[in-house]
N, CA and C atoms as an extended XYZ file, in Angstrom:
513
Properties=species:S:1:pos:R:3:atomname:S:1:resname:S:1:resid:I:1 pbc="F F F"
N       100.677      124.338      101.819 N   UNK     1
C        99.653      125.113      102.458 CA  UNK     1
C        99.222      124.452      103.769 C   UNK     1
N        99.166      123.249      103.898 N   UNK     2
C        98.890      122.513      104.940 CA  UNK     2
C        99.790      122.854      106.002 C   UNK     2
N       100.538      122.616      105.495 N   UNK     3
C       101.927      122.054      106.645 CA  UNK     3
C       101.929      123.657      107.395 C   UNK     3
N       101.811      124.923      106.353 N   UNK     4
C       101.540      126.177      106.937 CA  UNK     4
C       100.596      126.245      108.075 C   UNK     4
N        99.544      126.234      107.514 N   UNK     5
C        97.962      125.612      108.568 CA  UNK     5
C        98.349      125.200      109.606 C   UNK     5
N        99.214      123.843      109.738 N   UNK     6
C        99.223      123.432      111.203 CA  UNK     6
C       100.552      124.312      111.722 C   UNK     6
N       101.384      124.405      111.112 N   UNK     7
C       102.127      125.828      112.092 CA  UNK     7
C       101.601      126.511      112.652 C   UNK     7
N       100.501      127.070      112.208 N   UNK     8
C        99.557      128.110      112.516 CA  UNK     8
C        98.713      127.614      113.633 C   UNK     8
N        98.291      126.474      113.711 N   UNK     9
C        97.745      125.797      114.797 CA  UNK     9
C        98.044      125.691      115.859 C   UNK     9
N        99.631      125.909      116.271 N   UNK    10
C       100.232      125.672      117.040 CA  UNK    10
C       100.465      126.768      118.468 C   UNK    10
N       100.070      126.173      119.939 N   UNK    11
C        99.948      127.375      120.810 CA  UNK    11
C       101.585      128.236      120.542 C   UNK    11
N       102.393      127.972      120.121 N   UNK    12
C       103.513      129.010      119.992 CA  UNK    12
C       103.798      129.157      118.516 C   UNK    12
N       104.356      130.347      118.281 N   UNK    13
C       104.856      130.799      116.910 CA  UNK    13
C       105.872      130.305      116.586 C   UNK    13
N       106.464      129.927      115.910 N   UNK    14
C       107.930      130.248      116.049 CA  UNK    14
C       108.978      131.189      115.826 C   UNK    14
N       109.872      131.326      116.095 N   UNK    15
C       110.261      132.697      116.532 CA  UNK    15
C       110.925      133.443      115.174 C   UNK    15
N       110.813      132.652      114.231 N   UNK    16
C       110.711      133.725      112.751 CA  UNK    16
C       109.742      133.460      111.924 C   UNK    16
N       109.389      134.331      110.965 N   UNK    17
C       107.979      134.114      110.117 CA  UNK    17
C       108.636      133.396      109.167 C   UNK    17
N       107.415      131.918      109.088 N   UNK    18
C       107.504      131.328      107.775 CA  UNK    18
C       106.409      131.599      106.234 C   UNK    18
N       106.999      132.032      105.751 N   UNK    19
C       106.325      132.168      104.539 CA  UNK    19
C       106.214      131.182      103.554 C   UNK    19
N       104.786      131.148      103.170 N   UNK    20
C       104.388      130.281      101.967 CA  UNK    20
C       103.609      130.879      100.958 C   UNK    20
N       104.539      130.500       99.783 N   UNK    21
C       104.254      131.603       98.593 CA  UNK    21
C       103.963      130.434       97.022 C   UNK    21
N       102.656      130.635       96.805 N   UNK    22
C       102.228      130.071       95.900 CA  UNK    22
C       102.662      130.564       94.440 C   UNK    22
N       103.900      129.971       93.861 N   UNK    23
C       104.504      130.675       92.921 CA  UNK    23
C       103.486      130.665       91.522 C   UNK    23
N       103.289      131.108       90.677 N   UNK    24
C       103.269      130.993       88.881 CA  UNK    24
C       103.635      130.929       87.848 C   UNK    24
N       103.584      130.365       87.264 N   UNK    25
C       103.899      130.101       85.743 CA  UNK    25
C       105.277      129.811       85.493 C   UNK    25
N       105.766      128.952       86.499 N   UNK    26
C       106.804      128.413       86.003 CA  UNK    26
C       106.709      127.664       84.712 C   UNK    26
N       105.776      126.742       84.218 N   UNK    27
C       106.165      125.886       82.847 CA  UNK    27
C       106.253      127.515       81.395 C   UNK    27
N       105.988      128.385       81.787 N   UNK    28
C       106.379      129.515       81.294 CA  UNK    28
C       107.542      130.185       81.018 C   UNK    28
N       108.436      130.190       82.009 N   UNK    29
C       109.434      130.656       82.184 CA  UNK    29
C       109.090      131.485       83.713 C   UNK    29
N       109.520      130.371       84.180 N   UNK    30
C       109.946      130.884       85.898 CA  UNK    30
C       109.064      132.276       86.559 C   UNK    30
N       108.152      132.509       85.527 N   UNK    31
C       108.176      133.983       86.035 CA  UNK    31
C       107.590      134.380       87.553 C   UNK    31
N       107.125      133.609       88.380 N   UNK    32
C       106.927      134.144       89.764 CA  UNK    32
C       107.841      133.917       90.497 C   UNK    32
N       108.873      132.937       90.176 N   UNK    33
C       110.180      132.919       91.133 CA  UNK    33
C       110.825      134.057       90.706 C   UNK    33
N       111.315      134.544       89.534 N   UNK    34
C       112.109      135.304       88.820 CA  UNK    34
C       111.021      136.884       89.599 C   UNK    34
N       109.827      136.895       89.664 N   UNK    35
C       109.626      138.227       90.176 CA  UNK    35
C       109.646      138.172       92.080 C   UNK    35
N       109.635      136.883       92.577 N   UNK    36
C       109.619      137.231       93.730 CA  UNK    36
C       111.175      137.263       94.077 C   UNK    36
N       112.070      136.735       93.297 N   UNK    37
C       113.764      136.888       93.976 CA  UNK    37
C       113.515      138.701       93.257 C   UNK    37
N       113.311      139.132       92.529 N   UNK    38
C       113.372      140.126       92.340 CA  UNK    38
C       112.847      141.683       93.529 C   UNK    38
N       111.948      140.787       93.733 N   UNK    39
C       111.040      141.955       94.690 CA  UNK    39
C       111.561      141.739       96.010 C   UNK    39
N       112.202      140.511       96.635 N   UNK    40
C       113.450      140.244       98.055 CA  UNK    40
C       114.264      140.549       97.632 C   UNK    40
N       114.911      140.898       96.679 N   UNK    41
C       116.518      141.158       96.794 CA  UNK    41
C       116.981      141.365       97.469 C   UNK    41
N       116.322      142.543       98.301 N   UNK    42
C       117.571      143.264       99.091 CA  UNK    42
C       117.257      142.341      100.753 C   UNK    42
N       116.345      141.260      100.853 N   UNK    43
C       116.087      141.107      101.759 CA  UNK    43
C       116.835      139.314      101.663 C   UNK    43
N       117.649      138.878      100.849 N   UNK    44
C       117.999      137.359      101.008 CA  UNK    44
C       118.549      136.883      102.016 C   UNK    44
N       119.175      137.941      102.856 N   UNK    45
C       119.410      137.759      104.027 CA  UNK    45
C       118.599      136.968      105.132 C   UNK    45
N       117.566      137.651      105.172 N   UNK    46
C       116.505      137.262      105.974 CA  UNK    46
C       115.321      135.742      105.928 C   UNK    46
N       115.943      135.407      104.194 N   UNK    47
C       115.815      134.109      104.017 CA  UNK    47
C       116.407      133.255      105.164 C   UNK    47
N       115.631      132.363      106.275 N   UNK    48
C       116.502      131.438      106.432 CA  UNK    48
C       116.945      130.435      105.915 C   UNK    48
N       116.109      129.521      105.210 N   UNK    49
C       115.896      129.087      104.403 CA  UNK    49
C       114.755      128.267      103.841 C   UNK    49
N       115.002      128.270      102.316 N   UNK    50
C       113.910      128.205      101.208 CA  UNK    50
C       113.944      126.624      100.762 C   UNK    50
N       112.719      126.070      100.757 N   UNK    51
C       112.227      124.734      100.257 CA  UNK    51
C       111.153      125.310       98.762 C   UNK    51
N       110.831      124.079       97.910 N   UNK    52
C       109.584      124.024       97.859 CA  UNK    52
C       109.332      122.334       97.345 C   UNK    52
N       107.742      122.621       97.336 N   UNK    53
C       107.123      121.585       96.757 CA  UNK    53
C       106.564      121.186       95.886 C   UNK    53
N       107.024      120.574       94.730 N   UNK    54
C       106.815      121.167       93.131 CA  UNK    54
C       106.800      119.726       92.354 C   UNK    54
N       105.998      118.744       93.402 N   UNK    55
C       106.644      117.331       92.386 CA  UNK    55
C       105.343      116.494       92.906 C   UNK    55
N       104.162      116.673       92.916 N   UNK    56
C       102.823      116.092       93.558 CA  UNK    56
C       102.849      115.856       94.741 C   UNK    56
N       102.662      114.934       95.366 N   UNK    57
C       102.087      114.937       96.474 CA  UNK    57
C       102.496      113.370       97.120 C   UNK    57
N       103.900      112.892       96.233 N   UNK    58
C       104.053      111.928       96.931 CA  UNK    58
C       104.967      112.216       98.224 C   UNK    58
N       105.493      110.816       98.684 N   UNK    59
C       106.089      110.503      100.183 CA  UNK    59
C       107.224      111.224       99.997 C   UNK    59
N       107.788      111.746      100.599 N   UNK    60
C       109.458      112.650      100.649 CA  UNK    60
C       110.136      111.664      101.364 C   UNK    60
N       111.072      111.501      100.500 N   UNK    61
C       112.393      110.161      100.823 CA  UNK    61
C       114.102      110.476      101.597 C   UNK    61
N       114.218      111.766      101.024 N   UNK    62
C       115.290      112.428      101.736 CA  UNK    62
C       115.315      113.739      101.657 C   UNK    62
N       116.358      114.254      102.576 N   UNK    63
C       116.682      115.588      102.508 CA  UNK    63
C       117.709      116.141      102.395 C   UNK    63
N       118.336      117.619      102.469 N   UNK    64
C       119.693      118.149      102.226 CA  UNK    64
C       119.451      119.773      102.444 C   UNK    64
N       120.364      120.344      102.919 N   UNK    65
C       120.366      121.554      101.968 CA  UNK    65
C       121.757      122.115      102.412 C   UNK    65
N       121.955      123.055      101.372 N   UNK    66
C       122.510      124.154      100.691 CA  UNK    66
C       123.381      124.599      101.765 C   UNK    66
N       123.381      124.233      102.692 N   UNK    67
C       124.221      125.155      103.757 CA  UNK    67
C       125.240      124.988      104.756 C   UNK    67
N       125.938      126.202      104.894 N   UNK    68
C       127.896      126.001      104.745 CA  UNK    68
C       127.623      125.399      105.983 C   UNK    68
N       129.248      125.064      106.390 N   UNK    69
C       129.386      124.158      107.597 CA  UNK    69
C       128.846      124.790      108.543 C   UNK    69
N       128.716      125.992      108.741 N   UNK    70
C       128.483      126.502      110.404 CA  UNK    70
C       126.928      126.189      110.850 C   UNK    70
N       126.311      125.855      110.003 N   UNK    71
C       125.303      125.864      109.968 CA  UNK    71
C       124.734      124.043      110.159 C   UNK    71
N       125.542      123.200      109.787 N   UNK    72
C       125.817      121.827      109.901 CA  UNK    72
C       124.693      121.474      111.447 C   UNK    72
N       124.798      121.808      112.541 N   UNK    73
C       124.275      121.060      113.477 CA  UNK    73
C       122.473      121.865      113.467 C   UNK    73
N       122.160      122.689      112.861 N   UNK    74
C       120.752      122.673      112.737 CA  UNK    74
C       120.360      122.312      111.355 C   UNK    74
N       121.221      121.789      110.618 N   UNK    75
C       120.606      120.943      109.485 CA  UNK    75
C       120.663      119.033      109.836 C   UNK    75
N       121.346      119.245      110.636 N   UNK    76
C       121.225      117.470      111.820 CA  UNK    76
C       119.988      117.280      112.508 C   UNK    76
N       119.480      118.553      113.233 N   UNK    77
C       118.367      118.852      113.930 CA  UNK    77
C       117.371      118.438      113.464 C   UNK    77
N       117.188      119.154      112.027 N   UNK    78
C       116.181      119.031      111.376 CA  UNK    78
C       116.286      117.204      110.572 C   UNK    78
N       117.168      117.115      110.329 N   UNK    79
C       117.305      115.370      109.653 CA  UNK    79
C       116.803      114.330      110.842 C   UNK    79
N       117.494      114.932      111.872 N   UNK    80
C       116.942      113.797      112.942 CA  UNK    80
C       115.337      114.018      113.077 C   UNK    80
N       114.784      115.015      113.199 N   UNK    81
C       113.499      114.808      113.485 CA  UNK    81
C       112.523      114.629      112.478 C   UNK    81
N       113.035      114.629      110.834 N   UNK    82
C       112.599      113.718      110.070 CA  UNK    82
C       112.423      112.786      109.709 C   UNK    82
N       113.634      111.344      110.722 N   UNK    83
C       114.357      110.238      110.321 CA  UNK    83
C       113.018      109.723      110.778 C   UNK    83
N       112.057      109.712      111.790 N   UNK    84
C       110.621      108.869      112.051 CA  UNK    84
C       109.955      109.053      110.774 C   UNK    84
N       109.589      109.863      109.698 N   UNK    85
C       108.948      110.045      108.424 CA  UNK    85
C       109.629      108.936      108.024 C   UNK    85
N       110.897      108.319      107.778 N   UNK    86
C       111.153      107.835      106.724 CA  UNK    86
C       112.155      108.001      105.818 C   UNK    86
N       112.754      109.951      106.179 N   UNK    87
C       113.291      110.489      105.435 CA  UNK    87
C       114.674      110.124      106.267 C   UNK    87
N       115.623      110.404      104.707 N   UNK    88
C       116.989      110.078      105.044 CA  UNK    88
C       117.652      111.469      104.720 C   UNK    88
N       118.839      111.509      105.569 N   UNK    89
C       119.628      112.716      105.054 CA  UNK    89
C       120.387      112.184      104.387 C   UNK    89
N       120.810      112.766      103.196 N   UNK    90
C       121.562      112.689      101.916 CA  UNK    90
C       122.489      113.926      101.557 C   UNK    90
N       123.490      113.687      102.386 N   UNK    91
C       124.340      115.203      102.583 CA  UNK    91
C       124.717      115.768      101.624 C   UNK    91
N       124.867      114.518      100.228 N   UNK    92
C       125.720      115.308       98.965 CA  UNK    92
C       124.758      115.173       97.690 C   UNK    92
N       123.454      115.481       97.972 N   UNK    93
C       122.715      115.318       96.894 CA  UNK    93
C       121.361      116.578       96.829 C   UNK    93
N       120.368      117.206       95.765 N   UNK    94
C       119.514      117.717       96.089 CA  UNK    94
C       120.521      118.995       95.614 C   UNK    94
N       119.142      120.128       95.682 N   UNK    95
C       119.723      121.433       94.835 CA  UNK    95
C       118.349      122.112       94.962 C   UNK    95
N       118.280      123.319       94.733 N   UNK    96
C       116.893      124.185       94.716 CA  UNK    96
C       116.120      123.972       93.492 C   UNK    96
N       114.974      123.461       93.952 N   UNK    97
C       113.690      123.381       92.958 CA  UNK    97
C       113.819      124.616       91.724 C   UNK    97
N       113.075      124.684       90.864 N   UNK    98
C       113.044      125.498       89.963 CA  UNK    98
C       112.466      127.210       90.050 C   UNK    98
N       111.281      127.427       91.072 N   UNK    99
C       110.963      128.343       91.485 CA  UNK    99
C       111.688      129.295       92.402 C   UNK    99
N       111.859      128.451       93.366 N   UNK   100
C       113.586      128.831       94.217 CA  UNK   100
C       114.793      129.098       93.974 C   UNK   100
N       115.253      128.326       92.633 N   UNK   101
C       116.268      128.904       91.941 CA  UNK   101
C       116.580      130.411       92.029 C   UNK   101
N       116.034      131.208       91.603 N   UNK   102
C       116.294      132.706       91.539 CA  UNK   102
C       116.635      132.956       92.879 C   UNK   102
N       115.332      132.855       93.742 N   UNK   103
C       116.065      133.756       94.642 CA  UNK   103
C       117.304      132.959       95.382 C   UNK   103
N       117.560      131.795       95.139 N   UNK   104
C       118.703      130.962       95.793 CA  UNK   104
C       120.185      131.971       94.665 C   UNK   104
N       119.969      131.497       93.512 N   UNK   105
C       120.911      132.524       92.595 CA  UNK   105
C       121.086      133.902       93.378 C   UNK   105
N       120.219      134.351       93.920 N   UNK   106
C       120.985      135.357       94.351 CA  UNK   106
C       121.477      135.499       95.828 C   UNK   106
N       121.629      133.956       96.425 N   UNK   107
C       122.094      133.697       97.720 CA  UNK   107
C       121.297      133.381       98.986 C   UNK   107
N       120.209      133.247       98.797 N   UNK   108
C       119.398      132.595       99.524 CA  UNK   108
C       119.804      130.990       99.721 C   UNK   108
N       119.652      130.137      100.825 N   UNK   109
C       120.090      128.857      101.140 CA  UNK   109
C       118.533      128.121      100.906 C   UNK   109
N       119.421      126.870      100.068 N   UNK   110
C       117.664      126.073       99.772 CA  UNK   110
C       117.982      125.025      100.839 C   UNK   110
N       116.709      124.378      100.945 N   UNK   111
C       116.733      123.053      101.200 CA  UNK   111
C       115.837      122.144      100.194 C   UNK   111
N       115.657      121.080      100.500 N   UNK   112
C       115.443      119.902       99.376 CA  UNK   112
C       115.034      118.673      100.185 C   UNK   112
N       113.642      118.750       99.723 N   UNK   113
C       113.001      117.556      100.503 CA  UNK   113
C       112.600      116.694       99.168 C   UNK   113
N       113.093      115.678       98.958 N   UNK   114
C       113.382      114.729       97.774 CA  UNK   114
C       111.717      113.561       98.074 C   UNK   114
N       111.157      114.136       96.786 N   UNK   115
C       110.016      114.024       96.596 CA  UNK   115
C       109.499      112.291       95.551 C   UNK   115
N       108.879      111.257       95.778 N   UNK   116
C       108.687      109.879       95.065 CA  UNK   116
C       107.750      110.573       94.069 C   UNK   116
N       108.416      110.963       92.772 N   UNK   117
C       107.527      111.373       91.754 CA  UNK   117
C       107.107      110.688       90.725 C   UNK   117
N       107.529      109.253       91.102 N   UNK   118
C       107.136      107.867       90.402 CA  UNK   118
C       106.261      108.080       89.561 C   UNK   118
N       104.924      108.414       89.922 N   UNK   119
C       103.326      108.849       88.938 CA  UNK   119
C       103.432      110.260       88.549 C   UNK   119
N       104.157      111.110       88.800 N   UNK   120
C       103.637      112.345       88.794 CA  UNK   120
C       103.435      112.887       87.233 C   UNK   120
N       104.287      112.336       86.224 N   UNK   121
C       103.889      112.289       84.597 CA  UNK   121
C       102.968      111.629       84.500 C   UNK   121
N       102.322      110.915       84.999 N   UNK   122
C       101.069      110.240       84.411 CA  UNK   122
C        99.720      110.974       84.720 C   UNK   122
N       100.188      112.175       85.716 N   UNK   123
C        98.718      112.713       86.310 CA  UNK   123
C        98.528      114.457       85.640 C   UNK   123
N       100.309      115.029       85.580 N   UNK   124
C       100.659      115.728       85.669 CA  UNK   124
C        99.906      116.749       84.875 C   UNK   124
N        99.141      117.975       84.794 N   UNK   125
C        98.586      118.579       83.712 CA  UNK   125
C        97.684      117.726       82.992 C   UNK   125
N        96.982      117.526       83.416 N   UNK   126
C        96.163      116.417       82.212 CA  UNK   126
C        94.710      116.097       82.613 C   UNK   126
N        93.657      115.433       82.502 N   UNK   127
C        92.221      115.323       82.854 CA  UNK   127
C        92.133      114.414       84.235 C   UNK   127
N        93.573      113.391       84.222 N   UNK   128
C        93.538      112.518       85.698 CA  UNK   128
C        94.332      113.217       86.898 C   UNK   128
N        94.368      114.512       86.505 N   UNK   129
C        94.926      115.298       88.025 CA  UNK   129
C        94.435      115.952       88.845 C   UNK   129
N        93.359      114.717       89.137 N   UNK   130
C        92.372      115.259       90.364 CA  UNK   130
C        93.239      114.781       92.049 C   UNK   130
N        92.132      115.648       92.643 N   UNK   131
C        92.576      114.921       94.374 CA  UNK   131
C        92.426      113.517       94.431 C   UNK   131
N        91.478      112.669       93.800 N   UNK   132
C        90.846      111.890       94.316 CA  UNK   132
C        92.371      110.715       93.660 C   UNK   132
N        93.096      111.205       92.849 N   UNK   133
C        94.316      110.450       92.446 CA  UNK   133
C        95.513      110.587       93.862 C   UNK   133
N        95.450      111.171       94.646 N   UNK   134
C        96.066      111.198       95.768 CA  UNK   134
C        96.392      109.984       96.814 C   UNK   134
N        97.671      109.536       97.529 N   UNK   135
C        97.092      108.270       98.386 CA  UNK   135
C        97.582      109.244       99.490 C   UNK   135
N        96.570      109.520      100.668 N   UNK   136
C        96.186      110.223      101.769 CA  UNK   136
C        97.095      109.923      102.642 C   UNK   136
N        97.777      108.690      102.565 N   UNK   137
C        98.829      108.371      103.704 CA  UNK   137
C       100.227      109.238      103.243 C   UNK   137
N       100.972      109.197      102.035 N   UNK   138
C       101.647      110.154      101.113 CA  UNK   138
C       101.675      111.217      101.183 C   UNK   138
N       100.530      111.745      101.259 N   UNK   139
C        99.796      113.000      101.535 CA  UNK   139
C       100.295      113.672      103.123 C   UNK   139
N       100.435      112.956      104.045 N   UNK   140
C       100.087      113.550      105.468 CA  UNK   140
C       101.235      113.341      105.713 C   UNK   140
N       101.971      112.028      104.797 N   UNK   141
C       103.615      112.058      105.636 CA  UNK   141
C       104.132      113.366      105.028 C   UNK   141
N       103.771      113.718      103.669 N   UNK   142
C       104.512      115.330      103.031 CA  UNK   142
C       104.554      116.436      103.746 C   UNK   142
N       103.077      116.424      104.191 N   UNK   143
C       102.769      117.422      105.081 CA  UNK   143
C       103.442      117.467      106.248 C   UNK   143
N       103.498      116.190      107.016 N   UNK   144
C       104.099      116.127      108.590 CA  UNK   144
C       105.639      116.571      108.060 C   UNK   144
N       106.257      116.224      106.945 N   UNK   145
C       107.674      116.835      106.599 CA  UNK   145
C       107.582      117.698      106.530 C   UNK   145
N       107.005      119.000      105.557 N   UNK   146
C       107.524      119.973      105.721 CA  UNK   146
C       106.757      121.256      106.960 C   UNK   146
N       106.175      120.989      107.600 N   UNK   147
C       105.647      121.358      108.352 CA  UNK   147
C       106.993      121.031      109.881 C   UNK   147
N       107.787      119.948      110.447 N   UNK   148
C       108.456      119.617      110.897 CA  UNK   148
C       109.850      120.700      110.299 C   UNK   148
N       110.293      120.407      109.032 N   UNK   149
C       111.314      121.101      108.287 CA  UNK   149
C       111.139      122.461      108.552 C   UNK   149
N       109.896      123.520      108.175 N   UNK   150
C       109.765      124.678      108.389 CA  UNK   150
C       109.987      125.536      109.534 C   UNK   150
N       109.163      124.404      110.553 N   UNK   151
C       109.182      125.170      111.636 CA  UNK   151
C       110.485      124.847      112.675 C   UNK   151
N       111.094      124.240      112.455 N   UNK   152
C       112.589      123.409      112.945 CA  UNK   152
C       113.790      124.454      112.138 C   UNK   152
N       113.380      125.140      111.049 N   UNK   153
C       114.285      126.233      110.349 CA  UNK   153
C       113.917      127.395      111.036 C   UNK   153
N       112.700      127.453      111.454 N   UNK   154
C       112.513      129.249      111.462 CA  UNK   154
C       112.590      129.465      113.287 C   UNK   154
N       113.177      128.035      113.609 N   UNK   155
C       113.118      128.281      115.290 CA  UNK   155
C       114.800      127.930      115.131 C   UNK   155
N       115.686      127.676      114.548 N   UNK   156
C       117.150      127.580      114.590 CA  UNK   156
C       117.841      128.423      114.971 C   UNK   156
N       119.145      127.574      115.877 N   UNK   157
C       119.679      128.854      116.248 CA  UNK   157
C       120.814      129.095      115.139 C   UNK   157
N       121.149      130.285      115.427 N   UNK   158
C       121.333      131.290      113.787 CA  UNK   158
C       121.293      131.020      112.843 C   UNK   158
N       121.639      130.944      111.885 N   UNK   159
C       121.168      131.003      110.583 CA  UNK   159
C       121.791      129.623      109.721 C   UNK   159
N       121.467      129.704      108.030 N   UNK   160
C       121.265      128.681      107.700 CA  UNK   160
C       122.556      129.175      106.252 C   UNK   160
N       123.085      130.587      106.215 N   UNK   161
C       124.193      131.176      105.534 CA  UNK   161
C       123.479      131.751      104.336 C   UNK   161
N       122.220      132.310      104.409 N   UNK   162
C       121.953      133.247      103.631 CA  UNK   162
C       122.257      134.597      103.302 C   UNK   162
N       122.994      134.756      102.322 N   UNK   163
C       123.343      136.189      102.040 CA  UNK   163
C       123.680      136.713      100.548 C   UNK   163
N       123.441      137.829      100.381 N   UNK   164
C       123.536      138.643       98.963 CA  UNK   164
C       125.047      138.120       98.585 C   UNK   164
N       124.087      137.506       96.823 N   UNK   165
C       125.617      137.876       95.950 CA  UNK   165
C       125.000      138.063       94.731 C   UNK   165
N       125.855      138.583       93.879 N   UNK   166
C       125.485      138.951       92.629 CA  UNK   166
C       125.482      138.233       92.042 C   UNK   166
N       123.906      138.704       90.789 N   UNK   167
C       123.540      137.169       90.308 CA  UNK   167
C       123.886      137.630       88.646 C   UNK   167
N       124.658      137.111       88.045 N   UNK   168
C       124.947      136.996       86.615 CA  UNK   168
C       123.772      137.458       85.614 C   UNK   168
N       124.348      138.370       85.091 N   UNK   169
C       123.274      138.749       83.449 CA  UNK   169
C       122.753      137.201       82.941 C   UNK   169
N       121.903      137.219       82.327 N   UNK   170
C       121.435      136.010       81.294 CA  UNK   170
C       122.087      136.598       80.442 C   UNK   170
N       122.488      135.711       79.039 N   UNK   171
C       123.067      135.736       78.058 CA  UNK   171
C       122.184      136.050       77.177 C   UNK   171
């Protein structure tokens, strides 16, 4: 939500809309990823591409994503101007978060900002998962990542190889 915010802050747009979508009830069964790949379908195209952030609020250590070679020198773009965070590109590692899954299943391109979830079972759901368990420096480098990542995707030149494919019955 942050990292949205300061996009938004910014005297220029960038020249595609980034969306940030507060999913639900995944420890449920996926069901707000599973209804929002449902309700884009016909639009995965227009995914450039899909992150999320689903692992607290620590420091992001590396990155990757999902996407075919042609697409290779604006996923460099974006690594290089993460490499001051800290973050490393990790070309053969990383995969779409759990919420993203769906609509990636049906061909949407993820990316994967590899999250230090060291504490995140100890806070996770429970009476100590307040803000005040947060370390603020952690906090702002996450933010300065995907805020950098987002808007470095939705200003790329062409695309990131998102496109419709058919996604398999469940069993």
């Amino acid at each position: 939500m942050a990292a949205g915010h300061l996009i938004g802050q910014l005297p220029r747009a960038p020249r595609r809309t980034i969306r940030v979508v507060a999913f639900a009830n995944e420890e449920q069964g996926l069901h707000g990823g599973k209804a929002y790949a449902a309700q884009h379908a016909s639009q995965v195209a227009r995914h450039q591409l899909s992150a999320e952030s689903d692992f607290g609020a620590g420091r992001i250590y590396a990155f990757n994503t999902g996407a075919p070679a042609h697409a290779r020198a604006a996923t460099q773009r974006i690594a290089e101007a993460l490499k001051p965070l800290g973050i490393e590109y990790v070309a053969d590692k990383g995969s779409p978060g759990p919420d993203i899954g769906p609509i990636s299943a049906r061909g949407a391109t993820w990316a994967w900002l590899a999250q230090d979830g060291s504490d995140y079972f100890d806070l996770h759901h429970n009476a100590d998962d307040t803000l005040d368990k947060i370390d603020p420096q952690a906090l702002a480098q996450n933010v300065a990542a995907y805020a950098v990542f987002a808007y470095l995707a939705a200003e790329a030149d062409g695309d990131f190889g998102s496109a419709p494919k058919p996604v398999e019955a469940a069993p």
